[in-house]
C-alpha positions as CSV (number, residue, x, y, z in Angstrom):
1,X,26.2,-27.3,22.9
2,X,27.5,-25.9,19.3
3,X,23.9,-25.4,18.0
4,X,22.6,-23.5,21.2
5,X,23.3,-20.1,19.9
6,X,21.2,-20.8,16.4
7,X,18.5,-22.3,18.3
8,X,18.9,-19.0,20.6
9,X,18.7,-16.8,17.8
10,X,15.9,-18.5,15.5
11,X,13.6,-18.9,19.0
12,X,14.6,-15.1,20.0
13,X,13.0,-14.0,16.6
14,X,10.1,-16.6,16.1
15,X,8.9,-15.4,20.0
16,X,8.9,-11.7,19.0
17,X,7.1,-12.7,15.6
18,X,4.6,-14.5,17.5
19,X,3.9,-11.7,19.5
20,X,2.9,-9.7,16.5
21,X,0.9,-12.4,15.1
22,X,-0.9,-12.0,18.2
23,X,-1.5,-8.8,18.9
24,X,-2.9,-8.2,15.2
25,X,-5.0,-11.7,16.0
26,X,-6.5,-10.4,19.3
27,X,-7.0,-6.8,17.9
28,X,-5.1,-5.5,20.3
29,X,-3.6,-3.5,17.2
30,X,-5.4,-2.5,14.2
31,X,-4.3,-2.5,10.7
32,X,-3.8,1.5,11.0
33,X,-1.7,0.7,14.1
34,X,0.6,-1.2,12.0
35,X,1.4,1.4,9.5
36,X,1.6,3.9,12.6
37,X,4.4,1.6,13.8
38,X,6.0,0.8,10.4
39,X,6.7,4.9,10.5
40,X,8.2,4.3,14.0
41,X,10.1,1.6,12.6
42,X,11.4,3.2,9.2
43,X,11.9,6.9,10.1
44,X,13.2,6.7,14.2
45,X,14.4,3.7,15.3
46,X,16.2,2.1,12.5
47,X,18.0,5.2,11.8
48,X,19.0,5.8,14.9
49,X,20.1,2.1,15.2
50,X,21.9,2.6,12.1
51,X,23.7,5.7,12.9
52,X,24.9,4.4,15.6
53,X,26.2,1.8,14.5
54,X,27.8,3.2,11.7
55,X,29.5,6.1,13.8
56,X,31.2,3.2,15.9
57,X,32.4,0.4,13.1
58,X,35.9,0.9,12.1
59,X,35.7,0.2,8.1
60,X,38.9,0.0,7.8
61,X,39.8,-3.2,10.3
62,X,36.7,-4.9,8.3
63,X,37.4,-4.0,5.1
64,X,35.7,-4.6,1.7
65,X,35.8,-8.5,1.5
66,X,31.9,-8.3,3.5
67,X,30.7,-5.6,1.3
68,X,31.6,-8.0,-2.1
69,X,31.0,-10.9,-1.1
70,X,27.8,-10.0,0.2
71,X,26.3,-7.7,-3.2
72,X,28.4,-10.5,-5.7
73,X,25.6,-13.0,-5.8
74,X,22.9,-10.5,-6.3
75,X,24.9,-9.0,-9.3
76,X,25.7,-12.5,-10.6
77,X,22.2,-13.3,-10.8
78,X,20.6,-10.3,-12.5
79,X,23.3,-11.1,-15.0
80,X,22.5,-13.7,-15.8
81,X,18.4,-12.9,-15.8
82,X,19.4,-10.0,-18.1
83,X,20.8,-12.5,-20.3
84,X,17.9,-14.8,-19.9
85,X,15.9,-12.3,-20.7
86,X,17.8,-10.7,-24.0
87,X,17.9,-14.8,-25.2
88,X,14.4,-15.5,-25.1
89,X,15.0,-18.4,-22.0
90,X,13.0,-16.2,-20.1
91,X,9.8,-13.5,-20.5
92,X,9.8,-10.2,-19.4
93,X,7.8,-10.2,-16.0
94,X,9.8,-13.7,-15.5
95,X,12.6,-11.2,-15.5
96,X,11.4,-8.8,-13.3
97,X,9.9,-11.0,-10.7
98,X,12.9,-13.3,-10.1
99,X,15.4,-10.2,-10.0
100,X,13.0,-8.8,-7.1
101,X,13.2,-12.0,-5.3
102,X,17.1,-11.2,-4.8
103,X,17.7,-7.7,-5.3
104,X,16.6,-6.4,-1.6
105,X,16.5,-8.9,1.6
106,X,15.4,-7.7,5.1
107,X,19.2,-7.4,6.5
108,X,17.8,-4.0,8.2
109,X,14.3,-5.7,9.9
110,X,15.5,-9.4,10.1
111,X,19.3,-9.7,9.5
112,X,20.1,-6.7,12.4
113,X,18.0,-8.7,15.4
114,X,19.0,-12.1,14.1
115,X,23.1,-11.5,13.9
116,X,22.8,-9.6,17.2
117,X,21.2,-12.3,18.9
118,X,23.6,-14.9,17.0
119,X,26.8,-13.1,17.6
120,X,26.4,-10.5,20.5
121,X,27.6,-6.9,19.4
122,X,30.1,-8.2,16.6
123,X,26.9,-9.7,14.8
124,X,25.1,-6.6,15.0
125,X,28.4,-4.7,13.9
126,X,28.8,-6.7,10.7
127,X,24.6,-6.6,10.2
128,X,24.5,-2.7,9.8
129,X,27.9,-3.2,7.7
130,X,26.7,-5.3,4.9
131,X,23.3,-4.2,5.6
132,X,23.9,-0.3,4.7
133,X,25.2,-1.6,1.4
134,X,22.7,-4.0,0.6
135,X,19.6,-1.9,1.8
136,X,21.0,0.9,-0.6
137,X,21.6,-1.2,-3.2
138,X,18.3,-3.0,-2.7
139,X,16.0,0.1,-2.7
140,X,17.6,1.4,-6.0
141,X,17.7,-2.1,-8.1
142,X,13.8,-2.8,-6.6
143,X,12.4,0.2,-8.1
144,X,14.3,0.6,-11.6
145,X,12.9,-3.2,-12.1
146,X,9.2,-1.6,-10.9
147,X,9.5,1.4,-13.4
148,X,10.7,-0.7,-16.1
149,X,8.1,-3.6,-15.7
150,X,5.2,-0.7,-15.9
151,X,7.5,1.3,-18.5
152,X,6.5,4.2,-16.6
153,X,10.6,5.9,-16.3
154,X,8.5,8.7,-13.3
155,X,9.8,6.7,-10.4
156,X,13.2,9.2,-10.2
157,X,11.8,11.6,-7.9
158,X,10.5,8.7,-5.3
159,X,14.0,7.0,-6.0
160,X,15.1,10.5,-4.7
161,X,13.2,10.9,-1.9
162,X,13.5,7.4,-0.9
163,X,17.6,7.9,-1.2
164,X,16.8,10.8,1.5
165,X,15.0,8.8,3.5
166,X,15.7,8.9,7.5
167,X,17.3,5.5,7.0
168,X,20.0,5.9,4.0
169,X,20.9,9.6,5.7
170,X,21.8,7.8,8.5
171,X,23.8,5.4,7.1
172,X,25.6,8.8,5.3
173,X,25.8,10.5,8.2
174,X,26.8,7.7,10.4
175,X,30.1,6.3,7.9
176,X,30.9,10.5,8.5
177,X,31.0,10.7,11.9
178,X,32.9,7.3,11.4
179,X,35.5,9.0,9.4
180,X,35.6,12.0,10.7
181,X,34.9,11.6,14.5
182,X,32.8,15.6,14.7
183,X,31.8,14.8,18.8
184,X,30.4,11.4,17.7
185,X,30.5,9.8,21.1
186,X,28.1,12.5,22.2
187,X,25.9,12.3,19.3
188,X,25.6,9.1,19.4
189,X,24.6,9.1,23.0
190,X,21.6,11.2,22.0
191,X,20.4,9.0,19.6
192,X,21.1,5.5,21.3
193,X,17.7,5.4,23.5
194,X,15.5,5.4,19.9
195,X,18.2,2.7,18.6
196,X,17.7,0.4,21.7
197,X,14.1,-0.3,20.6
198,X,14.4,-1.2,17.0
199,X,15.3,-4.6,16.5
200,X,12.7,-5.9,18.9
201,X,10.2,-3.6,17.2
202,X,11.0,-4.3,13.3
203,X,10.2,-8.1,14.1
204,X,7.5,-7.2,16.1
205,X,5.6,-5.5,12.6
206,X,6.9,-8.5,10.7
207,X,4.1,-10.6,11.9
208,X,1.8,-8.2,12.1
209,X,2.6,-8.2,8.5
210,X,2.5,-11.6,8.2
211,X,-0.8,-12.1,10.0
212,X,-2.6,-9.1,7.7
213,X,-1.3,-10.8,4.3
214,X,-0.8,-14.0,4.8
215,X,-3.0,-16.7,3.0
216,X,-2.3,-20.2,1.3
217,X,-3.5,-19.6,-2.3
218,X,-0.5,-16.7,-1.9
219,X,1.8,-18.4,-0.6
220,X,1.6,-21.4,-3.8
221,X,1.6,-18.8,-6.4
222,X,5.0,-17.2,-4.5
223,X,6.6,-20.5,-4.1
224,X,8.5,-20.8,-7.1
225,X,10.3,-16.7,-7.0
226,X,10.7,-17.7,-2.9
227,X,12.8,-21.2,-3.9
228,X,14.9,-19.0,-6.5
229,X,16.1,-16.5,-3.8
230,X,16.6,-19.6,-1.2
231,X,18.7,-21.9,-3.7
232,X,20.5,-19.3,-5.7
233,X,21.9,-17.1,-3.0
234,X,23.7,-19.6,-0.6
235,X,25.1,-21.8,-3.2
236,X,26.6,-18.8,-5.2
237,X,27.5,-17.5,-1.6
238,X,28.8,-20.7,-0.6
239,X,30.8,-20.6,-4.1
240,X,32.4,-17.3,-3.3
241,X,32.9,-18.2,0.6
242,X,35.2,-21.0,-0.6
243,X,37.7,-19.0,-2.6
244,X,38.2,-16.3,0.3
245,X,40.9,-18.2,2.1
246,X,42.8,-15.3,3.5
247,X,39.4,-14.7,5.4
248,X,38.8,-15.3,9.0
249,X,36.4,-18.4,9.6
250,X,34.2,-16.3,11.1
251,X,33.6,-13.9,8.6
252,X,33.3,-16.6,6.0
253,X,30.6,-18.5,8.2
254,X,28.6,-14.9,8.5
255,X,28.6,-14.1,4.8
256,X,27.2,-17.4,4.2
257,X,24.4,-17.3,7.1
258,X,23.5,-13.4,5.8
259,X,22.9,-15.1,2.1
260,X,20.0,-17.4,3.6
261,X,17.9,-13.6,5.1
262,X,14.6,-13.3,3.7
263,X,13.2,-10.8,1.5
264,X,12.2,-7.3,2.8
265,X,8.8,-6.3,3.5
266,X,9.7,-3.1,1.2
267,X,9.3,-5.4,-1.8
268,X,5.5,-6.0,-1.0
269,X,5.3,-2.1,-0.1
270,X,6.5,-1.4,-3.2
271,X,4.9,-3.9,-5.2
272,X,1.2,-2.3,-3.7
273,X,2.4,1.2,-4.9
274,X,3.0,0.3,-8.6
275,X,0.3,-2.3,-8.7
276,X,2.3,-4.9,-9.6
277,X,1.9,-8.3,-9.1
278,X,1.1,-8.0,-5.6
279,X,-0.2,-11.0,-4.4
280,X,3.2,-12.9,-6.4
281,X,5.7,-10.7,-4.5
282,X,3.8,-10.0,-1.1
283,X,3.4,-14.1,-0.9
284,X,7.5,-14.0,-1.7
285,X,8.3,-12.0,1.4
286,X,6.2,-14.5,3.6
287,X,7.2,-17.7,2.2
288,X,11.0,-16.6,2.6
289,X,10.4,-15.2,6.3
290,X,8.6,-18.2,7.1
291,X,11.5,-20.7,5.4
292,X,14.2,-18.8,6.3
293,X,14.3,-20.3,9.9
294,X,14.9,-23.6,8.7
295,X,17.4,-22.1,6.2
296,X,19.5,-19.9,8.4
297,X,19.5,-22.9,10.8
298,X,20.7,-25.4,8.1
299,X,23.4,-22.3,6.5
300,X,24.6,-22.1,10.1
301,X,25.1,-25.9,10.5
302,X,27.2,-26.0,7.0
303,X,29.0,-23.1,7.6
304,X,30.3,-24.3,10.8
305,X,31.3,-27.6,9.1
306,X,33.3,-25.7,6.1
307,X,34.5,-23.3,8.3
């Protein structure tokens, strides 16, 4: 059956986010629980995932192609907001708010579990590939829109520290050991118990999350920034996807399915830390979580008819 390994993948992640629900529902964990396990999450097993997975990929047999066609459509769009923006067509926080709905998906939490469930170890491969990239790029555009909605220009030294964080060292570290091979096989050994663990568990806190903030008066005022990141991504994706002939079928069907992952959790997390527009951005994670399994499952069905 051609749509077994979607269904596979989409069931795989909604079980697991189920589980979290349910566990936060039955108070089997507590709200403090959550955070203890977000640390888990964030400073252990996702760089150790990370790492490892970096240390193994062979950049040059993938190439760049991934890399641009995956951060493209985010550039594209905050192009065209800035223009929006310096026109009049749009307000300020209309600016900010619809840049944050693209600028940083969860390709770390919910793209990593999802491709590697999808596509066996090349999936997960191609998930920490883009994902380094996109996770970097989304921490640093997310908080330079945050300082410059409050006007604030203090958020350097947490852009700093976040830049250090166990997660982008990893990445650093890993694309070294990658290049430069310093007893990586046995490194990576170490690490690869903590790494086993994190897919599974990142999903796990995602609906815990979603059971702690979810609500329906949040998810209708996020509608409208959750829609934005939904349409615009795939079709300028799709756009992009189309002129990359010399690209394997494969690759092209992957790039497209990555455009439809929702927004990260780090958006809300943020969001709570400068006080802004909390409920707008916290409801935007949820809504595109909670749509992106019938829009992976519909970006997987097109891809596999274009490609």
């Amino acid at each position: 059956m051609i749509y077994f390994p979607i269904l596979k993948s989409l069931s795989t992640l909604a079980v697991i986010i189920l589980a979290g629900w349910c566990g936060r529902r039955l108070k089997i964990f507590s709200a403090a629980d959550t955070k203890v396990i977000a640390a888990l999450v964030y400073n252990f097993s996702l760089p150790a995932l990370f790492f490892v997975e970096m240390a193994r990929i062979d950049f040059t047999a993938v190439g760049v192609t991934p890399l641009l066609v995956s951060v493209l459509p985010i550039v594209v769009v905050i192009a065209l907001l800035m223009i929006g923006q310096g026109t009049g067509l749009i307000s300020k926080d209309q600016f900010i708010l619809l840049g944050l709905s693209v600028v940083f998906g969860s390709n770390a939490f919910f793209g990593v579990p999802f491709f590697e469930s999808l596509y066996g170890q090349w999936g997960l491969d191609m998930a920490v590939y883009t994902g380094a990239m996109l996770s970097v790029l989304g921490i640093v555009s997310s908080i330079t829109l945050f300082e410059y909605a409050l006007g604030k220009h203090q958020g350097i030294f947490f852009l700093l520290r976040i830049l250090k964080s166990p997660l982008t060292l990893s990445i650093v570290f890993g694309a070294a050991f990658q290049l430069f091979k310093p007893y990586g096989v046995f490194v990576q050994d170490m690490v690869m118990p903590l790494a086993r663990g994190a897919s599974g568990i990142a999903i796990f806190m995602l609906g815990m999350f979603m059971h702690d903030h979810f609500s329906p008066a949040m998810v209708k005022k996020a509608l409208p920034l959750a829609l934005f990141r939904i349409v615009l991504l795939p079709l300028l994706t799709l756009a992009l996807g189309m002129m990359i002939q010399n690209t394997a079928p494969q690759m092209r069907r992957f790039l497209l399915i990555q455009s439809g992952i929702p927004a990260a959790i780090s958006i809300a997390i943020f969001a709570e830390r400068y006080q802004y527009k909390v409920g707008e951005l916290t409801g935007m994670v949820i809504v595109t979580s909670l749509a992106s399994f019938a829009t992976l499952g519909l970006l997987y069905v097109l891809s596999a008819v274009l490609f």
